[in-house]
C-alpha positions as CSV (number, residue, x, y, z in Angstrom):
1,X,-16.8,37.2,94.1
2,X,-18.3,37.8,91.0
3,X,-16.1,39.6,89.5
4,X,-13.5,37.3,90.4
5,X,-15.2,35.0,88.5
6,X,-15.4,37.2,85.4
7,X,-12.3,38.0,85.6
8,X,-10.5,34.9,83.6
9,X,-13.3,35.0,81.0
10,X,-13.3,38.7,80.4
11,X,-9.2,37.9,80.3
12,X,-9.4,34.9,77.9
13,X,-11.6,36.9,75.4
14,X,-9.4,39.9,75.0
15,X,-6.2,37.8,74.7
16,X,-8.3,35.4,72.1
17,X,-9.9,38.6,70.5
18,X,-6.4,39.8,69.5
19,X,-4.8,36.7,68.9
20,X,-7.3,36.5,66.7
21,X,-7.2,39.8,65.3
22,X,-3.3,39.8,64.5
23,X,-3.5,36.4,62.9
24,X,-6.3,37.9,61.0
25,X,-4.1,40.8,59.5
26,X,-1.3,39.1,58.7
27,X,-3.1,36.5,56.6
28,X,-5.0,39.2,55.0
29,X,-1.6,40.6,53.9
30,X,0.0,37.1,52.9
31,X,-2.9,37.0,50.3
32,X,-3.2,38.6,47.1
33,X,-3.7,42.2,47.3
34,X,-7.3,43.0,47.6
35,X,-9.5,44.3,45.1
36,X,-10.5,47.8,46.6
37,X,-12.2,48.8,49.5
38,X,-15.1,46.3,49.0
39,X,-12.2,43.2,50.1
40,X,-11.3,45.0,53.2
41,X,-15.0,45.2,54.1
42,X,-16.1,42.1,53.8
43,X,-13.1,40.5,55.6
44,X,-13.6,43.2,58.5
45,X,-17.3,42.3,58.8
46,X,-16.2,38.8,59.3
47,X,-13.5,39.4,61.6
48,X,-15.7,41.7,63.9
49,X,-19.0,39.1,63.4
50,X,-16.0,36.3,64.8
51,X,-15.6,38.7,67.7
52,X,-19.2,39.1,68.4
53,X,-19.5,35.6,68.7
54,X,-16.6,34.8,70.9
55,X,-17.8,37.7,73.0
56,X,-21.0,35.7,73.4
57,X,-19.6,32.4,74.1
58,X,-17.4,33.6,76.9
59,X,-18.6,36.6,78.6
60,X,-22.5,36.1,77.4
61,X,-23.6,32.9,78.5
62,X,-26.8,32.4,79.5
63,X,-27.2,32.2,83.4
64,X,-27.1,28.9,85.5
65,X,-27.2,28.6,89.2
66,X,-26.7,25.1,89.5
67,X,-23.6,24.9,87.7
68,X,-22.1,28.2,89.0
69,X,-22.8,27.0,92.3
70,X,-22.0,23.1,91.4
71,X,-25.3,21.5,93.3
72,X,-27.6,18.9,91.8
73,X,-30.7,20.6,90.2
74,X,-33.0,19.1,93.2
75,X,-31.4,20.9,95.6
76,X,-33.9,22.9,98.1
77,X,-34.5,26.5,97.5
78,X,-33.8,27.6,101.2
79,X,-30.2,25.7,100.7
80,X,-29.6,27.6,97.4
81,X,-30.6,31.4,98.9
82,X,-27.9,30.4,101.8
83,X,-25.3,29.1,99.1
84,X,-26.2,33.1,97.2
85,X,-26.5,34.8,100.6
86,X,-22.5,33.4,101.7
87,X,-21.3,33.6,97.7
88,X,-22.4,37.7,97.9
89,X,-20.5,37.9,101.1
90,X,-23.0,37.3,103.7
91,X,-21.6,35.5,106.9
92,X,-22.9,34.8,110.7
93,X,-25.6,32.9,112.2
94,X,-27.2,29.8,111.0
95,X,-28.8,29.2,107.5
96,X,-32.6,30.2,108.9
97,X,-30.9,33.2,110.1
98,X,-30.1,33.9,106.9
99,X,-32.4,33.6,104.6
100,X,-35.0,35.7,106.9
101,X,-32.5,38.8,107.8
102,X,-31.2,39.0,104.2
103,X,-33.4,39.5,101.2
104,X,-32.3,38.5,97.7
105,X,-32.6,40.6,94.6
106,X,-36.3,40.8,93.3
107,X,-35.4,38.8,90.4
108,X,-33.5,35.8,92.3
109,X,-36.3,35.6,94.7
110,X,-39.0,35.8,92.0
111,X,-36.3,32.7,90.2
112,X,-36.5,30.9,93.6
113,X,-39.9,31.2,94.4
114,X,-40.7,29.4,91.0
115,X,-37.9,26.9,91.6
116,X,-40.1,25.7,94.4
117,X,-43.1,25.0,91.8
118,X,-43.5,21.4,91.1
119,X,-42.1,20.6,87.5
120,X,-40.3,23.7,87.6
121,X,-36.7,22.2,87.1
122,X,-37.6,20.3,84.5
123,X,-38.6,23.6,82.7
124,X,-35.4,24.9,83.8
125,X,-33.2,22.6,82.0
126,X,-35.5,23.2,79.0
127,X,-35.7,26.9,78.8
128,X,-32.6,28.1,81.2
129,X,-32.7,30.5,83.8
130,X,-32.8,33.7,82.2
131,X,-36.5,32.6,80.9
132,X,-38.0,31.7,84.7
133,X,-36.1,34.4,86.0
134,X,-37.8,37.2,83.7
135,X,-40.3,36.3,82.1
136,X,-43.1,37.2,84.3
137,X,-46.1,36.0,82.0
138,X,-44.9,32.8,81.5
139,X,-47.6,30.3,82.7
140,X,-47.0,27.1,80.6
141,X,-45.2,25.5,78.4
142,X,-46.0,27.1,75.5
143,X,-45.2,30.8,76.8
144,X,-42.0,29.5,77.7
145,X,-41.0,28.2,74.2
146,X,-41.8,31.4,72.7
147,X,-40.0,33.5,75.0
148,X,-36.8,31.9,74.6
149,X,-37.5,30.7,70.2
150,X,-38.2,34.4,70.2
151,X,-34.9,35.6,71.5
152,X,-33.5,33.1,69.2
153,X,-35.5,33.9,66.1
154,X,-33.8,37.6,66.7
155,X,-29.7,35.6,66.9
156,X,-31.1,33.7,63.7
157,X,-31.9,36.6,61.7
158,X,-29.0,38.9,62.6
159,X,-26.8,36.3,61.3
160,X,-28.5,35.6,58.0
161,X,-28.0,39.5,57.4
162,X,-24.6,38.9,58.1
163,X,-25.0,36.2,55.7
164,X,-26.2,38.7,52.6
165,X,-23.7,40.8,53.3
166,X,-21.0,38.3,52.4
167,X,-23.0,36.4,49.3
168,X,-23.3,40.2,47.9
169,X,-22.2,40.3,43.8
170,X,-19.2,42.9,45.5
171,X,-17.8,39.7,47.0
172,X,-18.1,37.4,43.8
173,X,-19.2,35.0,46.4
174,X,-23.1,34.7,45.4
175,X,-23.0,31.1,44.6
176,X,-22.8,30.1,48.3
177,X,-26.1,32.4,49.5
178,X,-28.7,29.3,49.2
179,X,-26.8,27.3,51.6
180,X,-25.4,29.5,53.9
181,X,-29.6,30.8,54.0
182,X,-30.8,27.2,53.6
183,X,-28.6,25.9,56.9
184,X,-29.6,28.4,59.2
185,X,-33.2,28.1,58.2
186,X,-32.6,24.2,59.0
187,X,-30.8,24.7,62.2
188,X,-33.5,27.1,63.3
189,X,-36.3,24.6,62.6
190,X,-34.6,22.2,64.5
191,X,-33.8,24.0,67.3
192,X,-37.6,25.2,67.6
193,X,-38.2,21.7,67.1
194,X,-36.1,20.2,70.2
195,X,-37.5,23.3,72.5
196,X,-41.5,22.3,71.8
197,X,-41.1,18.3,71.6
198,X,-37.6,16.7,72.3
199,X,-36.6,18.3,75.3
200,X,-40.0,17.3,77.1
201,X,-39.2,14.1,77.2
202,X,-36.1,14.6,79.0
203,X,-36.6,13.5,83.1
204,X,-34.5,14.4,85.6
205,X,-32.0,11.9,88.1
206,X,-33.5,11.5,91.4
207,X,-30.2,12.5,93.0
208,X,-30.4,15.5,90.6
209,X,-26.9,15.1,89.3
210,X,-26.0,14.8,85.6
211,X,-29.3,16.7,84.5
212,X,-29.1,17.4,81.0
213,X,-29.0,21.2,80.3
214,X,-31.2,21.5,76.8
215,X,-31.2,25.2,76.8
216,X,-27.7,25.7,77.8
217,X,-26.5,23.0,74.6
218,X,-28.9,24.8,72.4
219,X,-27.1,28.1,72.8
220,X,-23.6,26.7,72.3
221,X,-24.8,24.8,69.1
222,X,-26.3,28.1,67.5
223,X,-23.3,30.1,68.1
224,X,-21.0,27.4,67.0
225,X,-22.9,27.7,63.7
226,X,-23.0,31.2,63.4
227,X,-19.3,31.0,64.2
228,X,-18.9,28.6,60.9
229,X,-20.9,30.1,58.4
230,X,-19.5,33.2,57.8
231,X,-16.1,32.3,58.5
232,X,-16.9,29.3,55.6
233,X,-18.2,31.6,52.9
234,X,-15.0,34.2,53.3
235,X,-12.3,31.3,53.1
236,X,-14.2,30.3,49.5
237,X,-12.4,31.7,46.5
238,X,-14.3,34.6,44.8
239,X,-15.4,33.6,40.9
240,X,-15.6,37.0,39.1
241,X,-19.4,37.5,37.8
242,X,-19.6,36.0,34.0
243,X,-20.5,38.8,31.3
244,X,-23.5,38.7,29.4
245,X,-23.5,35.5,26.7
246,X,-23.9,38.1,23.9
247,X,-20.0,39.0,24.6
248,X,-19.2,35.2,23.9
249,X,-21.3,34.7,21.3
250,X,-20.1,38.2,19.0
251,X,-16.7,36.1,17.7
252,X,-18.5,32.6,17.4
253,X,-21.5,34.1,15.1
254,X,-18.3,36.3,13.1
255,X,-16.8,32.5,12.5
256,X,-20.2,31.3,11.4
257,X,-20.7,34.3,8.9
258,X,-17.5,34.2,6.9
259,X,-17.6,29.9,7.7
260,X,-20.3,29.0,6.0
261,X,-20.2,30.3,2.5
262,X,-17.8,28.6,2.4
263,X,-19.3,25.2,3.5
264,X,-22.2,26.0,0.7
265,X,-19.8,26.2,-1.8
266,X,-17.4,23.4,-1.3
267,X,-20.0,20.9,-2.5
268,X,-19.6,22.7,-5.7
269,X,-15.9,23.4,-5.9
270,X,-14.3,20.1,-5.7
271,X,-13.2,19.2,-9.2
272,X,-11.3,16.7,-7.9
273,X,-13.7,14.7,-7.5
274,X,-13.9,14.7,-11.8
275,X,-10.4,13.1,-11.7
276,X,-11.3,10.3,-10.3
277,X,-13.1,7.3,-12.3
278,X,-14.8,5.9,-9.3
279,X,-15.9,9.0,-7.9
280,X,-16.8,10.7,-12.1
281,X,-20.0,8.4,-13.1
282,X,-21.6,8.9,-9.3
283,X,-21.3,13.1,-9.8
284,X,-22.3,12.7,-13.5
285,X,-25.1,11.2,-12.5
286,X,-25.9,13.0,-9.7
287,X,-25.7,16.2,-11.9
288,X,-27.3,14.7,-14.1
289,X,-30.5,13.7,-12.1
290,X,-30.4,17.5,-11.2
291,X,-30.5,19.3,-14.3
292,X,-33.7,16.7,-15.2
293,X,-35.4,18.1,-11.8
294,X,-34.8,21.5,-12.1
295,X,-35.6,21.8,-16.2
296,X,-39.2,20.0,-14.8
297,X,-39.5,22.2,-12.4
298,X,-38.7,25.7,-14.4
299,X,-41.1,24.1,-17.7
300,X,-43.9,24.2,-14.9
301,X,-46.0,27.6,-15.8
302,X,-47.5,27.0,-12.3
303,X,-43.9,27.7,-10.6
304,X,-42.7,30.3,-13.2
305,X,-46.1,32.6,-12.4
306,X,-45.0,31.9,-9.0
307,X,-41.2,32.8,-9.0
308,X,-42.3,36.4,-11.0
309,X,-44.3,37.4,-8.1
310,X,-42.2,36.8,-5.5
311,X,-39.2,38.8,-7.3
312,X,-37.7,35.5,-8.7
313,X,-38.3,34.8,-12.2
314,X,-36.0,32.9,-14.0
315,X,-37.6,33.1,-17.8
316,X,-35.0,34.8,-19.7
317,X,-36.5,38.4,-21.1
318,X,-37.3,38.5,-24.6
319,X,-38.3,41.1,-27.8
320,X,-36.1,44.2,-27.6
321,X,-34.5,43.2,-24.5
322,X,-33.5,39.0,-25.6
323,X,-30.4,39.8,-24.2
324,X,-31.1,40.2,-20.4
325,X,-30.7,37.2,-18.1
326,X,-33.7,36.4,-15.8
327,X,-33.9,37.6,-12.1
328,X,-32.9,34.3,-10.8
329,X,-30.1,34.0,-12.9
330,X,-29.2,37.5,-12.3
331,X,-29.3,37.0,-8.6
332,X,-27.6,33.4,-8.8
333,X,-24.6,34.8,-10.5
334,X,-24.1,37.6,-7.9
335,X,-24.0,35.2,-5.1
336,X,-22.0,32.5,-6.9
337,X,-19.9,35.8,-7.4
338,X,-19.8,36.7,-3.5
339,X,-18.9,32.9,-2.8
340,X,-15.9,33.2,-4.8
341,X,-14.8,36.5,-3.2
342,X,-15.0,34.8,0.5
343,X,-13.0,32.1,-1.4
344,X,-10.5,34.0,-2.5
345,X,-10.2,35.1,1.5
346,X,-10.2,32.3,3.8
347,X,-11.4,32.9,7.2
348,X,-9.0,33.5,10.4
């Protein structure tokens, strides 16, 4: 009878699995064509991880007598070891009979005999069956959140590998890494949270109907988020990694060098500024105010000792040599000399 019941899921999963697949393919090839062998990776490791997680949601499922069996979660232990005993095939006598001439499997009896423990189906519908069933340590509360935030922890982690895979630089998608990390570090947080403290305040109905399975919902919330995640991140568009700033920077700072000569000298270049009355007394002035300042400032023997030995001298030579200009000058004339050559060649 088991297998009968296995039967549609294990059918549902293939027939989803390559629905799934073949939908898969032929989107891949509707889309541009991939960058190399890096593109087909990626989108393979998300299609199998898809798999994996379907696999787990139908065929995987954690365990659960009472809604296999559809009885209320009060229901005696000597009723439920009849309802096993006639679902594996045994038939004849009454439900004593039973239960005395045919043993269960060690696990189900050990799962029974803890069933009939007071407060024992409360920490059923916390922790699931798989965790009273197995763990044989397991002696309070505590022991029982850690067994199952354990198994957890391991779901948690496989997926956030999963997760670095696809933030990689190969798959220009790095950007998304701190909140594809970030949310399954808050969805494991909370669901450690609701195992220790929520779900203990949960009771159960009298009539035992209606019981709210936490550990059951708490399996098909993580796999519905590792489900998203991935498939999120590989249906956002890939941004190619940006170059160094020094490869942006090499054409602005070539402007700059042939640009601003040329903004130095066009203070000094605009005699049209001469032809104009209005604008002729202001320059005059101006140039006139200038020539006072700097014939103060080169009469100075304070600045012209000064200017010699830093290389700079400006007092015109003198004796056998009256005819060579002063290093300033000298230097001054070169450069107004440049400026006129950058001038002469305006920039692209």
């Amino acid at each position: 009878m088991l297998s009968n019941i296995a039967a549609p899921s294990a059918n549902a999963f293939l027939f989803t699995s390559l629905a799934l697949a073949a939908a898969w393919i032929y989107n891949d090839r509707r889309r541009k064509a991939p960058s190399g062998l890096s593109e087909t990776f990626f989108s393979a490791l998300v299609l199998l991880h898809t798999v994996f997680i379907l696999w787990s949601l139908t065929l995987q499922r954690p365990p659960n007598l009472f809604t296999r069996l559809g009885i209320p979660v009060t229901t005696p232990t000597e009723h439920i070891r009849s309802l096993l005993l006639r679902e594996a095939g045994v038939a004849g006598g009454s439900q004593a009979a039973l239960t005395v001439a045919t043993p269960l499997p060690n696990d189900l009896e050990f799962l029974l005999n803890k069933l009939s423990i007071a407060d024992s189906r409360l920490l059923y519908t916390r922790f699931g069956q798989r965790a009273l069933q197995t763990c044989q340590y397991c002696s309070s509360t505590f022991d029982y959140t850690l067994f199952v935030f354990s198994r957890a922890l391991l779901a948690y982690v496989r997926t956030a590998f999963v997760v670095l895979l696809l933030t990689a630089g190969a798959n220009n998608r790095e950007r998304w890494r701190t909140f594809a990390v970030g949310a399954l570090a808050c969805a494991a947080l909370a669901e450690g949270y609701i195992l220790a403290t929520t779900s203990a305040g949960v009771s159960i109905p009298k009539n035992g109907k209606g019981a709210f399975m936490w550990h059951d919902t708490l399996f098909l919330a993580r796999n519905a988020v590792f489900l998203l995640i991935p498939l999120l991140i590989h249906l956002q568009p890939a941004l190619a990694r940006p170059g160094p700033p020094s490869a942006g920077l090499l054409p602005v700072l070539a402007h700059l060098e042939r640009s601003l000569p040329r903004a130095h000298l066009i203070k000094y270049a605009r005699g049209a500024i001469m032809r104009r009355a209005e604008l002729r007394a202001p320059a005059v002035r101006w140039w006139a105010r200038e020539a006072r300042e700097g014939e103060a400032g080169r009469a100075d023997e304070d600045v012209q000792r000064t200017a010699e030995r830093v290389g700079l001298g400006f007092d015109d030579a003198t004796g056998a040599g009256a005819s060579a200009e002063g290093k300033l000058r000298t230097s001054a004339r070169m450069a107004v000399e440049a400026l006129k050559g950058v001038m002469a060649h305006p920039a692209g």
